[in-house]
C-alpha positions as CSV (number, residue, x, y, z in Angstrom):
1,X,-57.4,-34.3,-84.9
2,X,-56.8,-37.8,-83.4
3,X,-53.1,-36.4,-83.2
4,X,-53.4,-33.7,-81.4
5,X,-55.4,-35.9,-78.3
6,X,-53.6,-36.0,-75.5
7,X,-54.6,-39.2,-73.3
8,X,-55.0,-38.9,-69.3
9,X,-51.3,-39.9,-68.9
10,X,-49.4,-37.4,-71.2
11,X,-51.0,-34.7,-69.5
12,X,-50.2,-36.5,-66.1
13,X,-46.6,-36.1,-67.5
14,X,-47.2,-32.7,-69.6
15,X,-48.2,-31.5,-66.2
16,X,-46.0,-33.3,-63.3
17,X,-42.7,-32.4,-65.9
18,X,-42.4,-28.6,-63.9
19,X,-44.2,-29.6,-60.4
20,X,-42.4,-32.7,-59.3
21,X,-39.1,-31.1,-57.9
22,X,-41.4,-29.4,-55.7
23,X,-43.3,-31.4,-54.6
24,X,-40.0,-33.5,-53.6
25,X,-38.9,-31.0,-51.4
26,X,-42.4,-30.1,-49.7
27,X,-42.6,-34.0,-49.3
28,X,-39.1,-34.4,-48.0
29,X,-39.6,-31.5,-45.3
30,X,-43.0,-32.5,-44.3
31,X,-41.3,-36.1,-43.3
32,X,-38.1,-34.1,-41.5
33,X,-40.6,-32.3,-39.5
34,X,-42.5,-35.3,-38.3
35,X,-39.1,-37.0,-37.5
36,X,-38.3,-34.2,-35.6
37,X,-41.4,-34.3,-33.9
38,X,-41.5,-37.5,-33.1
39,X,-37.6,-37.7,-31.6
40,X,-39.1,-34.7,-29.3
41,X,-41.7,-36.5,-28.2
42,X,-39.3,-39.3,-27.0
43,X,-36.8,-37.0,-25.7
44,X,-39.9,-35.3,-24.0
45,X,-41.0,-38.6,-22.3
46,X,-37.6,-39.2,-21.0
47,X,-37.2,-35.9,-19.6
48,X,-40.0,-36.4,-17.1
49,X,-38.7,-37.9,-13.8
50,X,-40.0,-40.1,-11.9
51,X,-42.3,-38.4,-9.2
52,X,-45.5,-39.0,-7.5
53,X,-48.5,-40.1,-9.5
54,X,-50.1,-36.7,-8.2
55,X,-47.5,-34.8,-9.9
56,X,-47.0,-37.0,-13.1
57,X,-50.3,-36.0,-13.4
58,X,-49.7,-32.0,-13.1
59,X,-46.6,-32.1,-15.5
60,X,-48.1,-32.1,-19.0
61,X,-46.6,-33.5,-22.1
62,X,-46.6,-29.9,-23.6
63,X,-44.6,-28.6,-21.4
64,X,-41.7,-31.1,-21.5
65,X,-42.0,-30.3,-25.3
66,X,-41.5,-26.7,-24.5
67,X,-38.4,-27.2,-22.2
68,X,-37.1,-29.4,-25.3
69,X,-37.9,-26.9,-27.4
70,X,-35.8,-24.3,-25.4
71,X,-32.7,-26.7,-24.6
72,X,-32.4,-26.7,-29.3
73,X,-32.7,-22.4,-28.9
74,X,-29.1,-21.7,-30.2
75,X,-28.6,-19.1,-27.0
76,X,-29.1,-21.7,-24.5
77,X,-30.6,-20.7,-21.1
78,X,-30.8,-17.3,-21.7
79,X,-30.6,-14.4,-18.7
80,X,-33.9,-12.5,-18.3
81,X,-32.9,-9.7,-20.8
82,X,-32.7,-6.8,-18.4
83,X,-29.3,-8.6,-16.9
84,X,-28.2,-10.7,-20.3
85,X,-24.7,-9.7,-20.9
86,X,-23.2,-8.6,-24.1
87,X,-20.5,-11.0,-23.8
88,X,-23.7,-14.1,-23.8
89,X,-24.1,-12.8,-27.8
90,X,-21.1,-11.6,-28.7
91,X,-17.9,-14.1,-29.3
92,X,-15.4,-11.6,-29.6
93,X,-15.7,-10.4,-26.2
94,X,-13.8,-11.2,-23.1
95,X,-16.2,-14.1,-21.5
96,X,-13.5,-14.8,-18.5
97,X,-14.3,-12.5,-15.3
98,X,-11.0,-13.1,-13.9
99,X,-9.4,-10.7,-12.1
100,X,-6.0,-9.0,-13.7
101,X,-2.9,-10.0,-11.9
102,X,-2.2,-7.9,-9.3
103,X,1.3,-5.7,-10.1
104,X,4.1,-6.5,-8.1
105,X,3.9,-3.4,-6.0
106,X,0.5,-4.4,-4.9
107,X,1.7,-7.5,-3.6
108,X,4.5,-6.1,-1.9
109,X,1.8,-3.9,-0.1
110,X,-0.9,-6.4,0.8
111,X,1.4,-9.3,1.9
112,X,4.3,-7.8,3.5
113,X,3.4,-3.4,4.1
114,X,-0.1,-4.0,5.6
115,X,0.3,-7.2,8.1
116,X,3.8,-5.6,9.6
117,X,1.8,-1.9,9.8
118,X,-0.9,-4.3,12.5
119,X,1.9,-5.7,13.9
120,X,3.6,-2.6,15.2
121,X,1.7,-1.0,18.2
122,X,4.6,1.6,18.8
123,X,6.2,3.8,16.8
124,X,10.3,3.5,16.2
125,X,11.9,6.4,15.5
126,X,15.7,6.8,14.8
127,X,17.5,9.1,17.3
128,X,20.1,12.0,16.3
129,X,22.3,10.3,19.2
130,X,21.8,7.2,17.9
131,X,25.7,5.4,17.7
132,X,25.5,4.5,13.6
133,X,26.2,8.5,13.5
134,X,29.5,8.6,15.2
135,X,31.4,7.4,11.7
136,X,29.5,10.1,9.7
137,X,31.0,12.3,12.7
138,X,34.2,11.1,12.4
139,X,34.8,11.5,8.9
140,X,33.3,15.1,8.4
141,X,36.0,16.3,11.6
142,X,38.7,14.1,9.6
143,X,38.3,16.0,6.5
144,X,38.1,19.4,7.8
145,X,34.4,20.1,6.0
146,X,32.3,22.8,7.3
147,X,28.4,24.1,7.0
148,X,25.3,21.6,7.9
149,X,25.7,18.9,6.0
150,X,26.5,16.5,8.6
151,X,23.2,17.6,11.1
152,X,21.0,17.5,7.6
153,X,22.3,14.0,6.7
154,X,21.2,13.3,10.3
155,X,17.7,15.0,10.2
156,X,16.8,13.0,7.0
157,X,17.9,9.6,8.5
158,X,16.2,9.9,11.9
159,X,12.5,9.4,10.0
160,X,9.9,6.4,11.5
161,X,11.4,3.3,11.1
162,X,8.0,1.7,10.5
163,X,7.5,3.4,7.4
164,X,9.3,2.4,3.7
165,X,13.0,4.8,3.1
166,X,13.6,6.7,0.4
167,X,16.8,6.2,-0.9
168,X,18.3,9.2,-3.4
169,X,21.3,10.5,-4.7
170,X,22.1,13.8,-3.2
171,X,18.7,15.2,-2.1
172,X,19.9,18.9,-2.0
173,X,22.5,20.6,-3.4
174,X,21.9,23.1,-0.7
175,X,22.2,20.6,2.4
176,X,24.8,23.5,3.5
177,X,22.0,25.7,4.5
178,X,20.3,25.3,7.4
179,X,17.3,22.3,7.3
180,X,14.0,25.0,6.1
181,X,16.2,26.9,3.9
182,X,17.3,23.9,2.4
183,X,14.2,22.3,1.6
184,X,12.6,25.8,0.2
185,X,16.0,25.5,-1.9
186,X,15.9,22.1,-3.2
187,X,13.0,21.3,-5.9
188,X,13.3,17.6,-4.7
189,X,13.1,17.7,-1.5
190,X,10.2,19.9,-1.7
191,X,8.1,17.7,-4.1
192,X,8.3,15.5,-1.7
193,X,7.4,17.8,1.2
194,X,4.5,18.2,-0.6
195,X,3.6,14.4,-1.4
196,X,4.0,14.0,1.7
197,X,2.0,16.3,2.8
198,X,-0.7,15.2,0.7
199,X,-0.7,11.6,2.4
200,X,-0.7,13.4,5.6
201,X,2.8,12.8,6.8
202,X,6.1,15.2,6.9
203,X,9.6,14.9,6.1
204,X,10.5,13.9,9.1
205,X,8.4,11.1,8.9
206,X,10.0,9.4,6.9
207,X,13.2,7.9,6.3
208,X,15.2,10.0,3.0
209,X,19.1,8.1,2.7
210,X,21.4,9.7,0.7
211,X,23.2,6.7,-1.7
212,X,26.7,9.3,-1.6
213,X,26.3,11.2,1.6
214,X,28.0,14.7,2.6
215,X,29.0,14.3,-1.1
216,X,27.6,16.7,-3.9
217,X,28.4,16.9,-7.6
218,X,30.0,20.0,-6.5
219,X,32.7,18.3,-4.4
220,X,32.9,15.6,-6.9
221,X,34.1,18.3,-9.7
222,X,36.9,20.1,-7.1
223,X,38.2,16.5,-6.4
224,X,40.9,14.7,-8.5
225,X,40.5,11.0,-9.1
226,X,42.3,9.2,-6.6
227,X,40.5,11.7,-3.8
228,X,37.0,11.0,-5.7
229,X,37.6,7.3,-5.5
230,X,39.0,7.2,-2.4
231,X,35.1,9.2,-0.9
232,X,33.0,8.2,-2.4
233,X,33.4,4.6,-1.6
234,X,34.1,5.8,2.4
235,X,30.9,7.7,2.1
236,X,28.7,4.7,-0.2
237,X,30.0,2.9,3.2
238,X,28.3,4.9,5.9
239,X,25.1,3.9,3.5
240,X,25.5,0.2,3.3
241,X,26.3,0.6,6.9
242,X,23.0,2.1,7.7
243,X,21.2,-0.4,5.9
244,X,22.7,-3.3,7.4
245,X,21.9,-2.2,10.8
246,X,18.9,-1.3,10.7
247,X,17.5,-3.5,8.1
248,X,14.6,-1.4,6.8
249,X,12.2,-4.1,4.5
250,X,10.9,-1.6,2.1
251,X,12.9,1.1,0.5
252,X,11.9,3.1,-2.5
253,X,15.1,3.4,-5.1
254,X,14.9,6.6,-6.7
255,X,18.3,6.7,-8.2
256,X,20.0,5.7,-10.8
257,X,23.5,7.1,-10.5
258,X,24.7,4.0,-8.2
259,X,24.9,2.2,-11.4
260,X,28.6,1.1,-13.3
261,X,27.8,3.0,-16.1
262,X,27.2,6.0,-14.2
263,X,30.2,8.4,-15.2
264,X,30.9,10.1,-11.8
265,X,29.6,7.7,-9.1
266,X,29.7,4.5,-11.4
267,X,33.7,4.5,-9.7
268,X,32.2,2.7,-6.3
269,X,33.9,-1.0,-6.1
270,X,30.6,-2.3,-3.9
271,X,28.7,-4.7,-6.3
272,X,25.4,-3.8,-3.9
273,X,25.2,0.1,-5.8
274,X,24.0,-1.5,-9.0
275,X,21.5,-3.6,-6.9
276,X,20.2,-0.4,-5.6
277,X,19.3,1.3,-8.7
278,X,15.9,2.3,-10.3
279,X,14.7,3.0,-13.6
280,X,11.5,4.9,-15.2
281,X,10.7,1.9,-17.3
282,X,10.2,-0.8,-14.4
283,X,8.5,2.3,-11.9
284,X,5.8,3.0,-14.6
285,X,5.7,-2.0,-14.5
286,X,5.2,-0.9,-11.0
287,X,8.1,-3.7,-10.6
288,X,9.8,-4.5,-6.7
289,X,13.3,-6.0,-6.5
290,X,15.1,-7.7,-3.8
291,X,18.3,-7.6,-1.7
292,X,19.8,-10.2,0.8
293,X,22.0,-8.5,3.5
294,X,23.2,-10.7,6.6
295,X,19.8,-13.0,6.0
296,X,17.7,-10.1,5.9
297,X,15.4,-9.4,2.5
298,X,15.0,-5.9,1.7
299,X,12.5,-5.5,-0.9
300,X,13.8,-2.7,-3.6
301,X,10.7,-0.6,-5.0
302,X,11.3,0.5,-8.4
303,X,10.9,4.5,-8.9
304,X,12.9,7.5,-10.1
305,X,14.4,10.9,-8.9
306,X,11.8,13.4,-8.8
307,X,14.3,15.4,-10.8
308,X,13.2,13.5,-13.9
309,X,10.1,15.7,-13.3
310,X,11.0,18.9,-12.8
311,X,13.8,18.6,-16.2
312,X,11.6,17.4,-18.7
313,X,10.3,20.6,-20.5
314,X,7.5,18.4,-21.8
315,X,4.1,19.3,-20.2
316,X,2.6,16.5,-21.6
317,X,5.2,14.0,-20.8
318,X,6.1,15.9,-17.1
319,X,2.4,15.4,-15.9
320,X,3.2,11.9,-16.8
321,X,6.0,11.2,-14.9
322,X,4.3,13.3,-11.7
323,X,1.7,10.9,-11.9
324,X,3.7,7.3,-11.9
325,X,6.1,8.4,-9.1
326,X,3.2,10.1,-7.2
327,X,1.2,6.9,-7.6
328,X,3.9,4.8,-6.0
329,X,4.6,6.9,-3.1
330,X,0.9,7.3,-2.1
331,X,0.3,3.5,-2.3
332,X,3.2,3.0,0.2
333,X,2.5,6.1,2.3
334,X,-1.2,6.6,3.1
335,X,-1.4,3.2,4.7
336,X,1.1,4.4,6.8
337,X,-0.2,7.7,7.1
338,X,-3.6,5.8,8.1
339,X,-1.7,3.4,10.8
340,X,-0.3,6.4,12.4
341,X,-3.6,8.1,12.6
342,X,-5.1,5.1,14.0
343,X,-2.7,4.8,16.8
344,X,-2.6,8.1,17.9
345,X,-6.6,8.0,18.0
346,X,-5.9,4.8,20.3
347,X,-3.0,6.4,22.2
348,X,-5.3,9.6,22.9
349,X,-8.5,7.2,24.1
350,X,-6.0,5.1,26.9
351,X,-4.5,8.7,27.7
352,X,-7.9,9.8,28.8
353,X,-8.7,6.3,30.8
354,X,-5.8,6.1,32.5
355,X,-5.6,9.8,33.3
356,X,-9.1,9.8,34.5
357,X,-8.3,6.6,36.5
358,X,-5.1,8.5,37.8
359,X,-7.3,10.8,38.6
360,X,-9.7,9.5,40.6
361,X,-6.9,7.8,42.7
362,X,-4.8,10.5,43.8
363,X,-7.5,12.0,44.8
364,X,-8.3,9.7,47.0
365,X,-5.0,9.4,48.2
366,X,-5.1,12.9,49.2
367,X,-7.9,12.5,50.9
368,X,-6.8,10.1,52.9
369,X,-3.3,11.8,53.8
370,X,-4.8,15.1,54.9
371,X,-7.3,13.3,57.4
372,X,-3.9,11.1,58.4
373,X,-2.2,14.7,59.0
374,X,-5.2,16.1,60.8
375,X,-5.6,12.9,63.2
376,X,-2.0,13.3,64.0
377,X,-2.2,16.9,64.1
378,X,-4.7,16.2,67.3
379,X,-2.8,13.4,68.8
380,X,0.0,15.4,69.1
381,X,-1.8,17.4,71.1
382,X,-2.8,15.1,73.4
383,X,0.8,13.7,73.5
384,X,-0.3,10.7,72.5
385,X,2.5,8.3,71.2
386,X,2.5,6.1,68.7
387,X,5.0,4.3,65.7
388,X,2.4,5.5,63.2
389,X,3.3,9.1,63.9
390,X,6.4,9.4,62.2
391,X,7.6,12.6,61.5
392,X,4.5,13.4,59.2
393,X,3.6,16.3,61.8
394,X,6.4,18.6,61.0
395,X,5.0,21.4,59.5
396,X,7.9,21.5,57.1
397,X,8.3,18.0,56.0
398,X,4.3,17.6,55.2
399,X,4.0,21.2,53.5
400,X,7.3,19.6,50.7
401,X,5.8,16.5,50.4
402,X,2.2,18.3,49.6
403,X,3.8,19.8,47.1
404,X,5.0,16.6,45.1
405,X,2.1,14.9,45.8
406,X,0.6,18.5,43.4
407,X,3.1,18.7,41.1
408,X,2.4,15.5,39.7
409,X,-1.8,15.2,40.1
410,X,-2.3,18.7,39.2
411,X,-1.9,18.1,35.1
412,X,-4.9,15.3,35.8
413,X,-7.1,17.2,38.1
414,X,-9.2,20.1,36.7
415,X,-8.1,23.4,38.5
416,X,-12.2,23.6,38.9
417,X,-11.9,21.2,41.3
């Protein structure tokens, strides 16, 4: 029996045996959290500043341990929730609100497009009778061609020269037809009739330059080589020419045949046609190149003939195309469109001042003369002589200058009136 006793320690230590590890963790936590406690206090403490006694007094302890409290919360400061962002939670997202980088084309627009747009008050359009066309003359007379080739090369140069060209290779095969029957006739040149249209502008708003004018495949296939060389590095001339002198900064390249490799036009010697060229790949990068001529930067905006459109028999990948080309055109164009719009608003308000002011002037004027002409009308009557008299009292010479003094006011005056 006296075996089997267990004394007051053995069950201390039949008993402790399972509970000890626990109570070694409870005790070690319950001294973490008063550590804790107690480095928030401090922290607390030192986190009041130093103010007035009135408002040390208003500031409680509890409150600095709150604000401790909430600088520990693994979210920080938090937003109120209705505006917390899911980028504040989430890592993987983009946490940087910077702005993409603008495309080259959208540079091109807003530092160079835009500011000489507001510079320009008037607008400068190129002439038919301009002197640049008397070599183009010359060399359609020299080589005995015929139809209106040379007067649509013309039309499609004398566009605004405010606005960005359009540089292309051979516009319309059917620039022998008069200039409405070749646009109906010509699927390029009436997508862009239409663009245009769209941005509120015309063709002959704009400037279109041919890379090979009064050239066309067709001629190119009749010709034998040393006749092919020979014109189509005369006619590349008349276009290098043109751009020289009159030193257009924007042009839109949408050609491609200018280029080396090119096995009909790739035979011009001037290293300036592969400079000219445009692909599909750097339109869709929205990329702008440069050219230096005589000191003068023309800036080269990457696109592509329209034709690429209208050959792919892809719906999917035609709509596509349409859309990049489209896209680059109405970002150059409507600003223009929108200048010209503005100015002829602004032209139309000083139209109406001035005419009113006009007006208002000549009318007095008139008045005046015909109580001049009656006064001397009665003088002469009375023989009375004087150097103001002049001949004004001839019926004759009064009734012809009455009339010019009419044919000018009477587009001002009202006929009411």
């Amino acid at each position: 029996m006296s075996s089997t006793r267990l004394g007051f320690v053995d069950v201390f230590t039949f008993v402790s045996l399972p509970v000890m590890p626990y109570i070694n963790v409870v005790f070690f936590h319950i001294t973490r959290l008063l550590f804790i406690f107690q480095t928030l206090y401090f922290k607390a403490k030192r986190a009041v500043p130093l103010r007035p006694k009135m408002e040390q007094s208003t500031r409680s302890v509890d409150g600095s341990l709150m604000e401790a409290f909430s600088s520990l919360s693994l979210r920080g400061n938090a937003l109120p929730h209705e505006s917390t962002p899911l980028s504040g939670i989430n890592p993987f997202l983009n946490t940087d609100n910077t702005e993409q980088e603008p495309t080259q084309l959208e540079t091109l627009i807003r530092d160079h497009l835009l500011p000489n747009l507001e510079r320009r008050k008037n607008l400068l359009r190129l002439s038919p009778n301009h002197s640049f066309f008397q070599d183009a003359r010359d060399l359609w007379e020299r080589e005995g061609w015929d139809g209106e080739g040379l007067s649509n090369y013309i039309t499609l140069l004398c566009g605004i020269l405010n606005f960005p060209a359009i540089l292309l290779l051979n516009p319309s095969g059917w620039d022998h037809l008069p200039w409405d029957h070749m646009i109906q006739n010509s699927p390029t040149l009436r997508w862009l009739q239409q663009m245009l249209g769209s941005c509120g502008l015309t063709m002959r708003d704009i400037i279109i330059i041919d890379a090979f004018p009064l050239l066309t495949d067709r001629d190119m296939n009749d010709m034998e080589k040393t006749e092919k060389l020979r014109l189509s590095n005369e006619v590349f001339k008349l276009t290098v020419k043109f751009l020289r002198r009159f030193k257009p900064p924007i042009m839109i390249s949408c050609q491609c045949s200018s280029n080396p490799s090119n096995r009909r036009w790739g035979i011009v010697k001037d290293p300036l046609a592969a400079l000219l060229c445009s692909s599909v790949g750097a339109a869709r990068r929205r990329e702008v190149a440069t050219i230096a001529l005589e000191e003068h930067t023309t800036h080269i905006v990457q696109g592509f003939h329209p034709m690429h459109i209208e050959r792919d028999e892809d719906l999917e990948r035609r709509s596509d195309l349409d859309q990049v080309l489209r896209s680059i055109l109405e970002a150059l164009y409507r600003p223009c469109a929108d200048w010209k719009d503005r100015q002829s608003r602004e032209c139309e308000r000083n139209l109406n001042t001035t005419a009113e002011e006009a007006r208002v002037m000549m009318r007095a004027f008139l008045h005046a003369i015909t109580a001049h002409r009656q006064c001397q009308q009665r003088a002469s009557k009375f023989g009375t002589s004087s150097a103001r008299l002049g001949r004004l009292y001839d019926i004759h010479a009064w009734v012809k200058f009455s009339q010019h003094i009419h044919s000018f006011v009477s587009p001002m005056i009202p006929e009411s009136s």
